[in-house]
PyMOL Python script that loads the backbone (N, CA, C, O; Angstrom):
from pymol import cmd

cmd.read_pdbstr("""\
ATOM      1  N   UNK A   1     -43.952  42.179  47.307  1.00  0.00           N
ATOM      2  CA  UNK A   1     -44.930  41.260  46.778  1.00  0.00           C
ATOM      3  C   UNK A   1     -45.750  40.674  47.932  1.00  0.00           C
ATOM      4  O   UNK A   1     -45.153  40.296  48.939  1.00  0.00           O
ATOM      5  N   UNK A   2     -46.939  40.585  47.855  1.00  0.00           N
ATOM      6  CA  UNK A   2     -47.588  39.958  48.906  1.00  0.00           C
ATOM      7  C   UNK A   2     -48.182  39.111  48.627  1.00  0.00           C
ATOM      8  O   UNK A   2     -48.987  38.928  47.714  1.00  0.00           O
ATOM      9  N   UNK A   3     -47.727  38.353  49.622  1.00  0.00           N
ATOM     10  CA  UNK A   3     -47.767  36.330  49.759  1.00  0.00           C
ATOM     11  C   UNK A   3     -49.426  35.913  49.351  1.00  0.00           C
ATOM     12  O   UNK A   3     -50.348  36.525  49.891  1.00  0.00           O
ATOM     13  N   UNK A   4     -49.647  34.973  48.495  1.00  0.00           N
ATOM     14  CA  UNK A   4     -51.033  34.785  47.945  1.00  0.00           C
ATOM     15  C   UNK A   4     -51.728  34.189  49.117  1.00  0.00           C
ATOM     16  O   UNK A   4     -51.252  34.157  50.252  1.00  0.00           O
ATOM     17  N   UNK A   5     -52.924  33.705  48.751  1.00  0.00           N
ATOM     18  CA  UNK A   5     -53.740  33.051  50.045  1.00  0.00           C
ATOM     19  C   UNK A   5     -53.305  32.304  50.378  1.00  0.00           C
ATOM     20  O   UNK A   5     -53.171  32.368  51.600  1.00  0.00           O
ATOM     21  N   UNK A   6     -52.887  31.375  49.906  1.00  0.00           N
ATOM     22  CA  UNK A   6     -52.621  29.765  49.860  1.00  0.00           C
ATOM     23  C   UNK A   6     -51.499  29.736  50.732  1.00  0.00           C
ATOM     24  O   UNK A   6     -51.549  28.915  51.648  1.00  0.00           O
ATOM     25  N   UNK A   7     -50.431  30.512  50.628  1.00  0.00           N
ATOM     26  CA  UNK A   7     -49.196  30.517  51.780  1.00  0.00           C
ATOM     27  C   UNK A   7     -49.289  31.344  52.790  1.00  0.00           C
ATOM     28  O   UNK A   7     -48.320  31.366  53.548  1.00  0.00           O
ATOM     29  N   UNK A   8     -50.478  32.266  53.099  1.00  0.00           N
ATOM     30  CA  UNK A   8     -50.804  33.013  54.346  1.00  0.00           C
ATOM     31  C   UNK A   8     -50.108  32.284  55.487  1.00  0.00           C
ATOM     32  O   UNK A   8     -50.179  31.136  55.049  1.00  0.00           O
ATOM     33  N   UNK A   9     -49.529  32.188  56.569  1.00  0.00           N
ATOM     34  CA  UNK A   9     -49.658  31.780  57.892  1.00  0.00           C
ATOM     35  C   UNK A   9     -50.813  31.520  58.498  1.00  0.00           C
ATOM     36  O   UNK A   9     -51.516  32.428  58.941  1.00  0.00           O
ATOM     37  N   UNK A  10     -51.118  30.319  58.580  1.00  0.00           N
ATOM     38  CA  UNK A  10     -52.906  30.312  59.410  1.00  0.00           C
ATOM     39  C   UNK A  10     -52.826  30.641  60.852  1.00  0.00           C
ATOM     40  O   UNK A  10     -53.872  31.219  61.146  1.00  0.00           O
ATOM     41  N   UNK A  11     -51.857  30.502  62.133  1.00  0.00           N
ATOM     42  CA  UNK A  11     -51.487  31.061  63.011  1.00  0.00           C
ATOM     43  C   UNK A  11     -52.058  32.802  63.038  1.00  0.00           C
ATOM     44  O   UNK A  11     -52.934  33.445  63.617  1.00  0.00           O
ATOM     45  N   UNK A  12     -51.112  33.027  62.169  1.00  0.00           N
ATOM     46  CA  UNK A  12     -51.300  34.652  62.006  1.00  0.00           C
ATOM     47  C   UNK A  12     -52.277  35.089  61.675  1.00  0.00           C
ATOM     48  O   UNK A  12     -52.447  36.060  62.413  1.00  0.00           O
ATOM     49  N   UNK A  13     -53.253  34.996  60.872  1.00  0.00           N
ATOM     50  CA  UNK A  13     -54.708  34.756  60.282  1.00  0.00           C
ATOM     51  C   UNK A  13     -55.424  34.420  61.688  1.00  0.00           C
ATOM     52  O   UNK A  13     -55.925  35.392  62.255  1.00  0.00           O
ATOM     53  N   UNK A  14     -55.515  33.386  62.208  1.00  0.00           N
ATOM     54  CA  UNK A  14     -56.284  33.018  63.230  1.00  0.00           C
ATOM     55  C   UNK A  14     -56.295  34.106  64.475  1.00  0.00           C
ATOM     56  O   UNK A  14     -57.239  34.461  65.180  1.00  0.00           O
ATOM     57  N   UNK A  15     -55.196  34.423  64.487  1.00  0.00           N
ATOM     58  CA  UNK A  15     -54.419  35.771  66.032  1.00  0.00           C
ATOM     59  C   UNK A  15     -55.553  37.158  65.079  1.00  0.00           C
ATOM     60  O   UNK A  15     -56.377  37.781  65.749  1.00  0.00           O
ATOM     61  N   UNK A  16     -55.448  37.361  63.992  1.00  0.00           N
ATOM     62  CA  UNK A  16     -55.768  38.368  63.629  1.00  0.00           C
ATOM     63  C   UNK A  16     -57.641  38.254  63.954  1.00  0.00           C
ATOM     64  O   UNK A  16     -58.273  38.957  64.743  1.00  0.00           O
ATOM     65  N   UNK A  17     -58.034  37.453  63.310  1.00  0.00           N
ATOM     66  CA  UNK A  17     -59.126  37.007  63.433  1.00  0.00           C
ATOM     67  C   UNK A  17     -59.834  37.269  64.642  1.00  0.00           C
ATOM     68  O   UNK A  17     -60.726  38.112  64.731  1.00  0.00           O
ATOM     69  N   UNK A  18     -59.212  36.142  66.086  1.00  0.00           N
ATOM     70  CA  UNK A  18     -59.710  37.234  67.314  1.00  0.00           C
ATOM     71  C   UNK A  18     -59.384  38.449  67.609  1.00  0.00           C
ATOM     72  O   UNK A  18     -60.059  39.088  68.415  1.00  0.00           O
ATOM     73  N   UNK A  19     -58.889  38.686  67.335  1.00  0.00           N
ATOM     74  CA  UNK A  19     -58.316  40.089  67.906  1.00  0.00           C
ATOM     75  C   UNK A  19     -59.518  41.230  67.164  1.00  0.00           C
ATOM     76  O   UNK A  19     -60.450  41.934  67.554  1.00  0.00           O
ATOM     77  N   UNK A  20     -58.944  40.952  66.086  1.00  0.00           N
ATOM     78  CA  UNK A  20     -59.894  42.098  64.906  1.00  0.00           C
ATOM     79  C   UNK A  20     -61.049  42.010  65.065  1.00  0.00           C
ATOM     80  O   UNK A  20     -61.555  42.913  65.731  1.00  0.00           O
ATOM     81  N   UNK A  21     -62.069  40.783  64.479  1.00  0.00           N
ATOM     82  CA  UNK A  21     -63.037  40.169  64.175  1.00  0.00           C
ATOM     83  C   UNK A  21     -63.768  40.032  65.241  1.00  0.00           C
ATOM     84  O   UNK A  21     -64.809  40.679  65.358  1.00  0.00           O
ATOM     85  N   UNK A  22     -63.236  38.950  66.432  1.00  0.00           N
ATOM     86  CA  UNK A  22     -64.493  38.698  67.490  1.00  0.00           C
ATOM     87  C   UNK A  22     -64.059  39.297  68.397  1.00  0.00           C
ATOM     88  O   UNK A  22     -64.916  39.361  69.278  1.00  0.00           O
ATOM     89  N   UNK A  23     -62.814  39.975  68.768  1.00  0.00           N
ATOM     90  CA  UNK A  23     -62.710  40.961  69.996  1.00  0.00           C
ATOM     91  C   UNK A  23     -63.220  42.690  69.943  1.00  0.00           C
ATOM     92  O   UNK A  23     -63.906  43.269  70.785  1.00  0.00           O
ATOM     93  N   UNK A  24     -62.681  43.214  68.768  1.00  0.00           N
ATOM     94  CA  UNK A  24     -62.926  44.410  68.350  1.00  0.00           C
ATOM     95  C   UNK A  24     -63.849  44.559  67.640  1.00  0.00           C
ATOM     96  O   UNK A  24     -64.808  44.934  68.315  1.00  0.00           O
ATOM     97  N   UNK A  25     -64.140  44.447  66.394  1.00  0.00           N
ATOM     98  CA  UNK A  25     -65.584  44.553  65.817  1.00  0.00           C
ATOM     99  C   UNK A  25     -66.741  44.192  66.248  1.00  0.00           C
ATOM    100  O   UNK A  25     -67.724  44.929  66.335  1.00  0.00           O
ATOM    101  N   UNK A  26     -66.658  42.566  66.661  1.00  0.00           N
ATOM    102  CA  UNK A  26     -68.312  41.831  67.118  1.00  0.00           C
ATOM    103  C   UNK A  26     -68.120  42.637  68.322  1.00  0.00           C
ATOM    104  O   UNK A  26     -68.864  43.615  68.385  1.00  0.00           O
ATOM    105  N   UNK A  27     -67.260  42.461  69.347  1.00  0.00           N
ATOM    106  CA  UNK A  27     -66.903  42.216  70.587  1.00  0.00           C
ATOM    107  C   UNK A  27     -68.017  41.371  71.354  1.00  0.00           C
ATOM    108  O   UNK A  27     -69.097  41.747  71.809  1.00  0.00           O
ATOM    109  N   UNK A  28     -67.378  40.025  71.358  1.00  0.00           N
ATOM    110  CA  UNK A  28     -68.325  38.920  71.524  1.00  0.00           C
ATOM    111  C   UNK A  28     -67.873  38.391  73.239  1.00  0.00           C
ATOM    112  O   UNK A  28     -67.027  38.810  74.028  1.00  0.00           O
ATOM    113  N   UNK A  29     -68.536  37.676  73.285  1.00  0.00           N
ATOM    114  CA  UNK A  29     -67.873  37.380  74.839  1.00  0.00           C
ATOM    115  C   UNK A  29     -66.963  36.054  74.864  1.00  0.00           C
ATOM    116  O   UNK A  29     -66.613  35.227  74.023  1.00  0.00           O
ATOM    117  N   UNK A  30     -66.777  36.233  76.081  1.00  0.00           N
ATOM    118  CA  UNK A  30     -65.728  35.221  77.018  1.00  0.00           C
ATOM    119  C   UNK A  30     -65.554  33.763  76.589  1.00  0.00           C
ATOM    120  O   UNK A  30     -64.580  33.015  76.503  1.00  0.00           O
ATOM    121  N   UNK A  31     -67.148  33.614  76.300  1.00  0.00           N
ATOM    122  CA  UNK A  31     -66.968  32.197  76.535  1.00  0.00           C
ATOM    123  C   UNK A  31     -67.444  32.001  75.168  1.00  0.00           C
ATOM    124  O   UNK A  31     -67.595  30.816  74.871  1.00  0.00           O
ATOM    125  N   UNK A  32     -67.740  32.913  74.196  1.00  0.00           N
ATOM    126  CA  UNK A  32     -67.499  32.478  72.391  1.00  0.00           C
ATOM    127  C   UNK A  32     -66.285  32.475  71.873  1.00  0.00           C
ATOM    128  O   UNK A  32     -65.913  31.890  70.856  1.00  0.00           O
ATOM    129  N   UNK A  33     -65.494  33.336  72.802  1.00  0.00           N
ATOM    130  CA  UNK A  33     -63.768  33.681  72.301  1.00  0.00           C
ATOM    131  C   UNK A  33     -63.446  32.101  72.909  1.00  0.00           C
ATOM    132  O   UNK A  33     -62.561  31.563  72.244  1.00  0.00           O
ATOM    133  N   UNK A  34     -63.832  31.468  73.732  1.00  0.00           N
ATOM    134  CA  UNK A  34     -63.392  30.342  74.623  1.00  0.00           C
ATOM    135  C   UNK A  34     -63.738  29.146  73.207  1.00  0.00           C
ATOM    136  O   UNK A  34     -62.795  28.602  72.633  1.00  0.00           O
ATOM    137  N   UNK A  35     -64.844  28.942  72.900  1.00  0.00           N
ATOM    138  CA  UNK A  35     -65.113  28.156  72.031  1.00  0.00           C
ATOM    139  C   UNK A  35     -64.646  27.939  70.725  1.00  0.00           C
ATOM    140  O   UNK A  35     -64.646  26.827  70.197  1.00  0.00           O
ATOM    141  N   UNK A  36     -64.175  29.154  70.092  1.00  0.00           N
ATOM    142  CA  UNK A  36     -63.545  29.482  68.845  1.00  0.00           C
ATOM    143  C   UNK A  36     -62.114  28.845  69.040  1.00  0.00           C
ATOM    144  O   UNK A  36     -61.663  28.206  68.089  1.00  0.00           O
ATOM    145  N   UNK A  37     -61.330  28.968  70.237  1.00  0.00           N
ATOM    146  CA  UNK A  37     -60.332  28.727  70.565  1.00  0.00           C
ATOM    147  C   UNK A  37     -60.064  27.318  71.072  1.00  0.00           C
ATOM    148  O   UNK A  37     -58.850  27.115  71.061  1.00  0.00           O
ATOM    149  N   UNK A  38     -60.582  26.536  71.401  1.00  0.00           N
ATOM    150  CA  UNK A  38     -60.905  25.042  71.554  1.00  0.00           C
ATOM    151  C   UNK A  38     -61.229  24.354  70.388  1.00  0.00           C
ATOM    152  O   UNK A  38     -60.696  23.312  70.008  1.00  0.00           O
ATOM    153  N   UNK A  39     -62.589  25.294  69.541  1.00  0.00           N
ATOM    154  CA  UNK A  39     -62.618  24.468  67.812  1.00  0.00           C
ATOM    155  C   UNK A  39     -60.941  24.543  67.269  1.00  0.00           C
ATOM    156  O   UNK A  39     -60.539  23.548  66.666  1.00  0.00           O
ATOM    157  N   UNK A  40     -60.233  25.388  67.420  1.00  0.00           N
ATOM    158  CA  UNK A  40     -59.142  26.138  66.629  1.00  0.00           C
ATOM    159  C   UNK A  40     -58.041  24.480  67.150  1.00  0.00           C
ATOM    160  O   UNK A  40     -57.880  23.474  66.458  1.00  0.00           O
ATOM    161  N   UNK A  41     -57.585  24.706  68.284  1.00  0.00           N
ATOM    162  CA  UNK A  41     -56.787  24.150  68.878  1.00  0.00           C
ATOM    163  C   UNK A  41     -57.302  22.374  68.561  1.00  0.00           C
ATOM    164  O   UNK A  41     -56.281  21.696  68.676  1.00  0.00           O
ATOM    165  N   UNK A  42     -58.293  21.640  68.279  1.00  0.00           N
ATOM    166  CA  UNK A  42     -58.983  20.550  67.519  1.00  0.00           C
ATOM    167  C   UNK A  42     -58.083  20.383  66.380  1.00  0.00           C
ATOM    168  O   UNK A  42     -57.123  19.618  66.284  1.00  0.00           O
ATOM    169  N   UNK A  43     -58.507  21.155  65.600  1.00  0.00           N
ATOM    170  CA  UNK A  43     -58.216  21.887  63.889  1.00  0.00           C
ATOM    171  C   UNK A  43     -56.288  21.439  64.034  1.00  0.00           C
ATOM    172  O   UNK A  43     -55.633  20.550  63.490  1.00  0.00           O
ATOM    173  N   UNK A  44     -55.920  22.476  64.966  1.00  0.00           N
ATOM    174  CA  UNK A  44     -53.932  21.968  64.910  1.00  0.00           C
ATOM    175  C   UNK A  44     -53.930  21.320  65.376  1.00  0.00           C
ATOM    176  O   UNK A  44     -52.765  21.093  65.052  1.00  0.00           O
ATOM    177  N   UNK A  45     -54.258  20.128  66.372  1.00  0.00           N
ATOM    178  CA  UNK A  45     -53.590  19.197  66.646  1.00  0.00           C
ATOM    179  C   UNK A  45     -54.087  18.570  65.799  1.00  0.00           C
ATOM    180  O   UNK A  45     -53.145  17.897  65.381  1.00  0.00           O
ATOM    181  N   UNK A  46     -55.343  18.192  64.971  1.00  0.00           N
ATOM    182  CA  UNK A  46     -55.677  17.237  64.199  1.00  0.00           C
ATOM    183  C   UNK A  46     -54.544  17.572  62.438  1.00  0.00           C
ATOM    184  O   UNK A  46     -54.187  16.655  61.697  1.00  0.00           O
ATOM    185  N   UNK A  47     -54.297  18.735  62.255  1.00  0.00           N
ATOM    186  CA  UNK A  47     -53.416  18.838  61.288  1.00  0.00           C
ATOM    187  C   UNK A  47     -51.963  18.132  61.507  1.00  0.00           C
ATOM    188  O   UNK A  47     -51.242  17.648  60.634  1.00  0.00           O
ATOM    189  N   UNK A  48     -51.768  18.193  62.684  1.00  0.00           N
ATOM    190  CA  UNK A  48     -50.311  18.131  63.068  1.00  0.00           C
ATOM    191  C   UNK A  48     -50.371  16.547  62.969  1.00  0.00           C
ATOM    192  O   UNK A  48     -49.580  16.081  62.148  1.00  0.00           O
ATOM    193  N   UNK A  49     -50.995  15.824  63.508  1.00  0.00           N
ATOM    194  CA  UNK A  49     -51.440  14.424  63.348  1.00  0.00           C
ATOM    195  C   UNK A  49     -51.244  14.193  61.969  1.00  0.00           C
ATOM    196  O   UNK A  49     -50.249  13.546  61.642  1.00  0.00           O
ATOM    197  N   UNK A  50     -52.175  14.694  60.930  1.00  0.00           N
ATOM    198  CA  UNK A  50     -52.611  14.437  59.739  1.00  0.00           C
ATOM    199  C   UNK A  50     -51.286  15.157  59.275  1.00  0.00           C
ATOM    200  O   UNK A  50     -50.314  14.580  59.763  1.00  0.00           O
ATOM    201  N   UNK A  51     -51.001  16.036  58.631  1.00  0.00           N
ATOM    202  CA  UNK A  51     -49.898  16.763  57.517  1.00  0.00           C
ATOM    203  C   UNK A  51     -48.282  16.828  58.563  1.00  0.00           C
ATOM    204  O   UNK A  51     -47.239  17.218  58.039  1.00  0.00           O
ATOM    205  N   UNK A  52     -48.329  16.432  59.888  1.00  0.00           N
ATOM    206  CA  UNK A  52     -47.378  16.426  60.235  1.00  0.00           C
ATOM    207  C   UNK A  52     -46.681  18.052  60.483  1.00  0.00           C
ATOM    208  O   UNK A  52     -45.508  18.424  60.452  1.00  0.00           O
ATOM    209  N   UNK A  53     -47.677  18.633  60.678  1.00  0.00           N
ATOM    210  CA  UNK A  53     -46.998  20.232  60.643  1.00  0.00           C
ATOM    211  C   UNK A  53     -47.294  20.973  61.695  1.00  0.00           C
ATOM    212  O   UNK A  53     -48.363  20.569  62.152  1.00  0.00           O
ATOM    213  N   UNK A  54     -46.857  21.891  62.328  1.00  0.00           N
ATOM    214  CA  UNK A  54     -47.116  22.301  63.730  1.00  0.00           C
ATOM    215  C   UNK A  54     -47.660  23.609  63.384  1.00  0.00           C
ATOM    216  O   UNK A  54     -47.173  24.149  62.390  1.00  0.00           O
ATOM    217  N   UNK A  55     -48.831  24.382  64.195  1.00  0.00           N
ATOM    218  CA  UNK A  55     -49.507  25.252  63.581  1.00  0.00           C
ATOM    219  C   UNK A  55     -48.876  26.594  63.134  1.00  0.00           C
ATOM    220  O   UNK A  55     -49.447  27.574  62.656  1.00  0.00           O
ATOM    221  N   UNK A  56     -47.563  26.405  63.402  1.00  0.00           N
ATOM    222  CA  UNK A  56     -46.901  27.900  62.825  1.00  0.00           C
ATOM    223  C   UNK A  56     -46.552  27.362  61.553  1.00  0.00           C
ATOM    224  O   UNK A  56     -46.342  28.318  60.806  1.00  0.00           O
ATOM    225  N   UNK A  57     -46.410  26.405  61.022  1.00  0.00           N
ATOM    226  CA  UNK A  57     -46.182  26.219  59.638  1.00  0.00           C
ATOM    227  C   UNK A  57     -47.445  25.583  58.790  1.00  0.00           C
ATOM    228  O   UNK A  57     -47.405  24.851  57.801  1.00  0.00           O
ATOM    229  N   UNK A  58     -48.588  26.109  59.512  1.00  0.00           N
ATOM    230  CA  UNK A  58     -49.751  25.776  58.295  1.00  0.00           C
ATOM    231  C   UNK A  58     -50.522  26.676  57.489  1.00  0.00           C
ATOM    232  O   UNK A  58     -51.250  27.514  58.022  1.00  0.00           O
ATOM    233  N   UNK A  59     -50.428  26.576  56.332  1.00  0.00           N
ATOM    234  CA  UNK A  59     -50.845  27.624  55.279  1.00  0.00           C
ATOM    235  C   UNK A  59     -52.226  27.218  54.848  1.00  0.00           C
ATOM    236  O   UNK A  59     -52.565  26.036  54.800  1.00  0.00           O
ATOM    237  N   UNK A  60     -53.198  28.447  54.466  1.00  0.00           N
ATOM    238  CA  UNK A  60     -54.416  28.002  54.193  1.00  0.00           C
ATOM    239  C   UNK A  60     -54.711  27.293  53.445  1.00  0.00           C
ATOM    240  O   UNK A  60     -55.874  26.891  53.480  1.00  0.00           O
ATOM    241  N   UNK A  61     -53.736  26.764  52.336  1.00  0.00           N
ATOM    242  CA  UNK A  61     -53.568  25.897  51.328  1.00  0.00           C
ATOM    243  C   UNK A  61     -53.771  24.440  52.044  1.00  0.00           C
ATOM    244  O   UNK A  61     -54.537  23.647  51.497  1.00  0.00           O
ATOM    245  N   UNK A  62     -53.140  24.087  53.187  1.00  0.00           N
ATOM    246  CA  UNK A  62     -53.296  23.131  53.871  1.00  0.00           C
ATOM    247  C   UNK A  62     -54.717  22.852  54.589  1.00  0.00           C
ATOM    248  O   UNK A  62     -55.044  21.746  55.020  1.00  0.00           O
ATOM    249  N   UNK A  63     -55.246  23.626  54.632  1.00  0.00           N
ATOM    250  CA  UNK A  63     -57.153  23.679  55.145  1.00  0.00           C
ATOM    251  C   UNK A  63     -57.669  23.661  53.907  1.00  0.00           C
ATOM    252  O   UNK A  63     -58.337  24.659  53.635  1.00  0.00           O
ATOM    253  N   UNK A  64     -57.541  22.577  52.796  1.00  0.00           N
ATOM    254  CA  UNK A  64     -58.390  22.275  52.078  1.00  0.00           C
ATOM    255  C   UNK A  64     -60.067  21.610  52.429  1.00  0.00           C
ATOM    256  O   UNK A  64     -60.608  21.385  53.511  1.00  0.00           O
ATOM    257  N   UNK A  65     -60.440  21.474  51.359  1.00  0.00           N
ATOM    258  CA  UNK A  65     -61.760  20.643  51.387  1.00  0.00           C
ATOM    259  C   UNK A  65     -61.856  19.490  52.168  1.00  0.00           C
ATOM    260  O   UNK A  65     -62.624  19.255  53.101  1.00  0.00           O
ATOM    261  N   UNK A  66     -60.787  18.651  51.562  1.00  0.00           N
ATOM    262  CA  UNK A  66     -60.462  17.327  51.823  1.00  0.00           C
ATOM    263  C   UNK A  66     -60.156  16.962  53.440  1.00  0.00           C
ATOM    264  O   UNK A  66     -60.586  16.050  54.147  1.00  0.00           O
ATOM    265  N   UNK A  67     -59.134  18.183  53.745  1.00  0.00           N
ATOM    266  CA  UNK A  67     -59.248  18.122  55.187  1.00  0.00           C
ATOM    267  C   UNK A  67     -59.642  18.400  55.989  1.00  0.00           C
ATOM    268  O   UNK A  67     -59.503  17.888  57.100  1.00  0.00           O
ATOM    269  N   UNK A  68     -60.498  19.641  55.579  1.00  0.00           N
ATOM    270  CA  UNK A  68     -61.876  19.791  56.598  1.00  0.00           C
ATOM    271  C   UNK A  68     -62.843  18.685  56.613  1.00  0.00           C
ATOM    272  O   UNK A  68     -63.318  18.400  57.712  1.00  0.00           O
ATOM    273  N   UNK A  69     -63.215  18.016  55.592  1.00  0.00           N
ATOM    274  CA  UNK A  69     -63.907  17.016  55.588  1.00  0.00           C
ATOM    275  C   UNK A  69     -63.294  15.507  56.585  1.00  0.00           C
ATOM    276  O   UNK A  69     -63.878  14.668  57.270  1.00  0.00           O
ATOM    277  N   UNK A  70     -61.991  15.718  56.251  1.00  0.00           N
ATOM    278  CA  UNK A  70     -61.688  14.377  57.386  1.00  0.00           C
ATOM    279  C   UNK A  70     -61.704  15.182  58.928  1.00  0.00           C
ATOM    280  O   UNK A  70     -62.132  14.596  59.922  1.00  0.00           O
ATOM    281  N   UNK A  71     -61.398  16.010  58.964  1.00  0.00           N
ATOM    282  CA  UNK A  71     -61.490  16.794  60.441  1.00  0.00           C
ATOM    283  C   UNK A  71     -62.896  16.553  60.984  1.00  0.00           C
ATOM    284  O   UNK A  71     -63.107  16.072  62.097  1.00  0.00           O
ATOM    285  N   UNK A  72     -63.977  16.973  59.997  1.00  0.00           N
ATOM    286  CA  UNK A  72     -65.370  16.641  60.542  1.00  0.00           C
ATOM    287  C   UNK A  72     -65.541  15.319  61.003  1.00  0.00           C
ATOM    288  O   UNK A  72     -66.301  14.906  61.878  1.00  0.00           O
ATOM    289  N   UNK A  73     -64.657  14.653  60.230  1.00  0.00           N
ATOM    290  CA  UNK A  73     -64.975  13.292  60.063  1.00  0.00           C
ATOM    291  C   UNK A  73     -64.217  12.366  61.110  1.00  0.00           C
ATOM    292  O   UNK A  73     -64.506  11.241  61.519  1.00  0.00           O
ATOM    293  N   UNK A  74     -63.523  12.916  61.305  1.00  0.00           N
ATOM    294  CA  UNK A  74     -63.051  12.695  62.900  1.00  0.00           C
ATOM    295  C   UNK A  74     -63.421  12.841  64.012  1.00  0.00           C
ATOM    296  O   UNK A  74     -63.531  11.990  64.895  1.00  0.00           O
ATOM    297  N   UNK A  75     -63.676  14.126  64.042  1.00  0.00           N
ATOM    298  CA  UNK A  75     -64.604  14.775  64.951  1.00  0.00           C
ATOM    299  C   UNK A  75     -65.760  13.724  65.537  1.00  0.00           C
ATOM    300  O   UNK A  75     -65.844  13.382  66.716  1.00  0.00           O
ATOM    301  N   UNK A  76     -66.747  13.229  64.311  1.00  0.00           N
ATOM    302  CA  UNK A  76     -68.181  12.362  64.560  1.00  0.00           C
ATOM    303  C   UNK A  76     -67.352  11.063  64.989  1.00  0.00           C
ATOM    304  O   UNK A  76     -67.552  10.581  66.103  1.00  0.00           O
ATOM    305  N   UNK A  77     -66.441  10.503  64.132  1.00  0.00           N
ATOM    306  CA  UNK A  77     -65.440   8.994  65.195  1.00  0.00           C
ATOM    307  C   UNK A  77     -65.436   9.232  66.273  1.00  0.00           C
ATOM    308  O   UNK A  77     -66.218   8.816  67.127  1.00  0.00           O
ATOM    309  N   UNK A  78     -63.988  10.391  66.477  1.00  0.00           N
ATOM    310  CA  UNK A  78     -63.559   9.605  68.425  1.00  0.00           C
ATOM    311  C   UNK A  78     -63.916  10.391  69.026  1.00  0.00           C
ATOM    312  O   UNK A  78     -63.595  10.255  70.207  1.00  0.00           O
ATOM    313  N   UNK A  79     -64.770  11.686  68.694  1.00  0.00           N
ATOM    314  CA  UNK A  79     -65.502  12.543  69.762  1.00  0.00           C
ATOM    315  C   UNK A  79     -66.956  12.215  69.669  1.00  0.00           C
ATOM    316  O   UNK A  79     -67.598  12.760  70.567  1.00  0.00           O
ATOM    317  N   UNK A  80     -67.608  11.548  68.921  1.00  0.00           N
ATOM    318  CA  UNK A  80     -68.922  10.929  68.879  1.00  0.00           C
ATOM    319  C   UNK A  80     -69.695  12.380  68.383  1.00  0.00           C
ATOM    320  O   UNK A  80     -70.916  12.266  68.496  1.00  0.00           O
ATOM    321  N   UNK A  81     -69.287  13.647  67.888  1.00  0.00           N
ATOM    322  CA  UNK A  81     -70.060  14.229  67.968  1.00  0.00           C
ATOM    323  C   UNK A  81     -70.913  14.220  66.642  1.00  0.00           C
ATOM    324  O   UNK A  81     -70.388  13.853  65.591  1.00  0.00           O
ATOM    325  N   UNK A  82     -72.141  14.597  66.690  1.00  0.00           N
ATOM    326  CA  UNK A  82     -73.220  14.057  65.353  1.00  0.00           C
ATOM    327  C   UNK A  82     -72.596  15.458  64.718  1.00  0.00           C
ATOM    328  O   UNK A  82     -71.722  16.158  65.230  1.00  0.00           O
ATOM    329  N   UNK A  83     -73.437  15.718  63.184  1.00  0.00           N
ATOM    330  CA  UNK A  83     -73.527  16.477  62.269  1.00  0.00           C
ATOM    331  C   UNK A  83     -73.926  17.811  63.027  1.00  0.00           C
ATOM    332  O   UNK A  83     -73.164  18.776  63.090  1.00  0.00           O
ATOM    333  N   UNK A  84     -74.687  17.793  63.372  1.00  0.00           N
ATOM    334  CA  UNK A  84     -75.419  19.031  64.404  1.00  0.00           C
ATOM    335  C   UNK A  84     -74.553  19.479  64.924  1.00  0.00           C
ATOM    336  O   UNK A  84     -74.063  20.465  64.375  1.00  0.00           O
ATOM    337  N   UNK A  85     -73.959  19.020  66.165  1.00  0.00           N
ATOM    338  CA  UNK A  85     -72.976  19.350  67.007  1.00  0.00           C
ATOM    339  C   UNK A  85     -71.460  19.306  66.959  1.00  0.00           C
ATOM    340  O   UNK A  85     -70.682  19.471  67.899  1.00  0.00           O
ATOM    341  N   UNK A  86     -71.233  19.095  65.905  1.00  0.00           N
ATOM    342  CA  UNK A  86     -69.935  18.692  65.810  1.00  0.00           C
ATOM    343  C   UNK A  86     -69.159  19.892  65.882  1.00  0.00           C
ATOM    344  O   UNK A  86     -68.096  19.588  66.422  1.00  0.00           O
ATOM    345  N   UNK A  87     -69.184  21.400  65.531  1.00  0.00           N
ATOM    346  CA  UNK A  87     -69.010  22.266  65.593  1.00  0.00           C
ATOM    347  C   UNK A  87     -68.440  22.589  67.103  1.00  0.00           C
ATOM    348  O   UNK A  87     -67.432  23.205  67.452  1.00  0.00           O
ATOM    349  N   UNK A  88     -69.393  21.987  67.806  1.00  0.00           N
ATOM    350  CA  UNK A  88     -69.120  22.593  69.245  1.00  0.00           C
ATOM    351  C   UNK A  88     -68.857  21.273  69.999  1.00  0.00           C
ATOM    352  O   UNK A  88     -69.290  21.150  71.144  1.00  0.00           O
ATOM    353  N   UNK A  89     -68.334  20.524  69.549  1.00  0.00           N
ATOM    354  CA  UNK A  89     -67.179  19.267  70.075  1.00  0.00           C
ATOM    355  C   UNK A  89     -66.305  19.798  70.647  1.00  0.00           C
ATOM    356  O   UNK A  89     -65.377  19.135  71.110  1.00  0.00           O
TER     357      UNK A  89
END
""", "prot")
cmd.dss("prot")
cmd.show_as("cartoon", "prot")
cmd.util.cbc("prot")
cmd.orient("prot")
């Protein structure tokens, strides 16, 4: 049986993601793989804060709406970054 979306491993998803996606297919550079990986690493510690879960136990179910929206929304608080830029905070 294979595991629905919602309980995917986001770890594993994310590893696949560079690897597949922006290393092998795009094959993008150094310092976009650098940036993806700094947004990423934001994203788990701000989960781990928030849901209390360390990024090997977060399921995409846990990257709801709600918490992307407070993630942004964090983001513009204690990193000051605006709407525009917040991405690349």
């Amino acid at each position: 049986m294979t595991p629905s979306k919602s309980t995917c491993n986001v770890a594993t998803l994310i590893e696949r993601y560079f690897t597949e996606r922006l290393m092998r297919q795009r094959n993008v550079s150094a310092n976009t793989i650098a940036s993806y990986r700094d947004t990423f690493r934001l994203v788990f510690s701000f989960a781990q804060a928030r849901l209390h879960k360390p990024p090997s136990a977060l399921s995409l179910g846990d990257l709801d709406a709600p918490f992307i929206g407070a993630f942004l929304g964090d983001l513009e608080t204690k990193r000051g970054a605006a709407i525009r830029t917040r991405t690349c905070a």
